[in-house]
C-alpha positions in Angstrom: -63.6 -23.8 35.6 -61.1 -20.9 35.1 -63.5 -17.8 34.6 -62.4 -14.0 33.9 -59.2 -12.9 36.3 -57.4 -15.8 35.1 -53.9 -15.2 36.4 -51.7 -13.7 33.3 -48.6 -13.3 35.1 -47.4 -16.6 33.1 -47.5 -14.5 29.9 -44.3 -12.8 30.9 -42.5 -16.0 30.8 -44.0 -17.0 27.1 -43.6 -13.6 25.9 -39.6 -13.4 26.9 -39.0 -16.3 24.6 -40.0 -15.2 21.7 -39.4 -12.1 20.0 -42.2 -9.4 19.2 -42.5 -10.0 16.0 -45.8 -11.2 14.0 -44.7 -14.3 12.5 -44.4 -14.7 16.6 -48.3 -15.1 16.9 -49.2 -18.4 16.3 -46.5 -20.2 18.4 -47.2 -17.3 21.0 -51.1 -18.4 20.9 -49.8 -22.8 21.0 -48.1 -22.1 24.2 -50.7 -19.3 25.9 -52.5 -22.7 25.3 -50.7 -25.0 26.5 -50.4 -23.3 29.3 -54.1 -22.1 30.1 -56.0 -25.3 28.5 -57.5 -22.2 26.5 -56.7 -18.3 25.4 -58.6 -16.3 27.6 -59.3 -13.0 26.0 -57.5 -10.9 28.5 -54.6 -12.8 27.3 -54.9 -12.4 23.8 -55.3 -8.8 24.7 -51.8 -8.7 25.9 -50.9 -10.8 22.8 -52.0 -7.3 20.8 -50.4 -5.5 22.6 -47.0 -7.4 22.9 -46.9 -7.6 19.3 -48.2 -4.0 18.5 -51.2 -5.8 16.4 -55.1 -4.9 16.7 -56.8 -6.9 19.0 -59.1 -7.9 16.3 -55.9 -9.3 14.2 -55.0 -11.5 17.1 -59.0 -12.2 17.8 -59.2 -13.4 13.6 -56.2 -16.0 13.8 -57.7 -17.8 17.0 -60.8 -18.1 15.9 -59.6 -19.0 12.2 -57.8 -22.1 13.5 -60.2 -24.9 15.0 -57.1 -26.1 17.2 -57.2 -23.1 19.4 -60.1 -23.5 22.1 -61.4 -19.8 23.3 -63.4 -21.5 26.3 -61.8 -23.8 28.8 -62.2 -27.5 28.7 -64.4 -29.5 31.3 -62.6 -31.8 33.3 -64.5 -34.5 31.5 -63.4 -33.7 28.4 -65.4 -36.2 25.6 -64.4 -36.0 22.1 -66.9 -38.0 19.6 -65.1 -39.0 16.4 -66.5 -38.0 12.9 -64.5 -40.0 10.9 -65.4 -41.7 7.9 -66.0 -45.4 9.6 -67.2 -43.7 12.7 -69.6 -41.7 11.2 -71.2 -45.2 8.7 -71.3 -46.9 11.7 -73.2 -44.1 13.8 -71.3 -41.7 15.5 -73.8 -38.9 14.7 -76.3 -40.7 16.5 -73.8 -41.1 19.7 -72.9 -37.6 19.0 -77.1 -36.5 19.5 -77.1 -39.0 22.1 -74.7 -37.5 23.9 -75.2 -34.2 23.6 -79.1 -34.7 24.9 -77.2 -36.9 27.9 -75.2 -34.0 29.0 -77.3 -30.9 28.0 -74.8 -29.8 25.9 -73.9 -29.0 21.9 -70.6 -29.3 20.4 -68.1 -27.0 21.5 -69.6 -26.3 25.0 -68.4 -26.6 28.6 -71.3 -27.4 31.3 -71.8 -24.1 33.5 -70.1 -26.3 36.3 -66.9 -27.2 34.5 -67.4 -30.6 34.5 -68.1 -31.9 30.9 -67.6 -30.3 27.4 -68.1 -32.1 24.3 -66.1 -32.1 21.0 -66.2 -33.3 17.5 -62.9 -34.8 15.6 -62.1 -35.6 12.7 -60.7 -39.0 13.8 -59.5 -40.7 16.5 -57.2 -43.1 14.7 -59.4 -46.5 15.5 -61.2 -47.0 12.9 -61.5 -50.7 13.5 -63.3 -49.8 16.9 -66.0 -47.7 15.1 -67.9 -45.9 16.2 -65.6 -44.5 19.3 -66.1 -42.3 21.9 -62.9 -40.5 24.4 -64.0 -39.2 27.7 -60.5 -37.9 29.1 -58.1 -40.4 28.0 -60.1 -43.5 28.3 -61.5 -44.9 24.9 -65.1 -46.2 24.5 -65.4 -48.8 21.4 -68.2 -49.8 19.4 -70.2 -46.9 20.7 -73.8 -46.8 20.7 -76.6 -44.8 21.8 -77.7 -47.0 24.2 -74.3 -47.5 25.6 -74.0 -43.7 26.6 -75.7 -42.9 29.8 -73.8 -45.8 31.2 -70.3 -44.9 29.6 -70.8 -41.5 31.5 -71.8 -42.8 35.0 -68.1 -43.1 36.4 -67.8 -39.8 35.5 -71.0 -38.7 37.3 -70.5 -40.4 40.4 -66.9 -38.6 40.7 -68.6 -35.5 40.1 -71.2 -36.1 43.3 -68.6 -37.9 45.8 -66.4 -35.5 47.9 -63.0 -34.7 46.4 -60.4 -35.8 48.1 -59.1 -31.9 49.4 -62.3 -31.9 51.2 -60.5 -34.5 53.6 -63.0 -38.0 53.5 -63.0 -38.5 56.9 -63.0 -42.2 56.0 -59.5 -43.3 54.1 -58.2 -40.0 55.4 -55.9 -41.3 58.6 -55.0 -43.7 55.4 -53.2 -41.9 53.4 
């Protein structure tokens, strides 16, 4: 999980394409994202003081807009949907389910890095309600029940050595 000390140099590079100017700020803050997963605050720091604005000015637009993230995604990123058929066929008990499952509330990322949880609007299947995404993989016809297993692929990654710490099994395979 990227902490404090994130490596900023890669603001240079979005800063040179766009002019200083404050109409600049919100595609500045879409590609410091894009870029980071996330706007770390040194970086919108630097936003300020790019575009000669108070850090609080920058600070007000990325927390006014819900599609900029101020803490880094997990790498098991679930997003419950809320939409209307999700949520009359139960997504806010999946949602409380979930959130009890992984020890975290809407918005967080686990200490570890490995899971955060979000809440949208919709996920465009309504048919499929309710639906659950844990990284690109969609669960359908979600349930409370189904949850703990729907997350055990992810767990089991999480506790088996990574692949850069060399298996010693497959690794003369490779």
């Amino acid at each position: 999980m990227r902490q404090q000390g994130e490596d900023l140099s890669k603001l240079s590079a979005i800063f040179e394409t766009y002019g200083n100017e404050r109409n600049d700020l919100i595609p500045i803050l879409l590609e410091i994202q894009k870029e980071f997963g996330y706007l770390p605050k040194e970086a919108l720091k630097e936003v300020a003081t790019f575009l000669k604005m108070k850090p609080i000015e920058v600070w007000g637009v990325a927390t006014f807009y819900n599609q900029f993230r101020l803490t880094p995604l997990g790498k098991t990123h679930i997003k419950v949907c809320m939409g209307t058929a999700c949520h009359l066929a139960g997504g806010r008990l999946v949602l409380e389910a979930l959130e009890r499952e992984i020890n975290l509330k809407v918005g967080q990322t686990s200490e570890d890095g490995q899971f955060s949880l979000e809440r949208v609007a919709c996920i465009g299947c309504c048919m499929l309600a309710p639906v659950v995404v844990i990284r690109d993989k969609i669960y359908p016809k979600m349930s409370p029940f189904k949850v703990e297993e729907s997350l055990i692929p992810y767990r089991q990654e999480e506790e088996s050595p990574s692949e850069e710490e060399g298996d010693t099994i497959t690794e003369g395979w490779k």
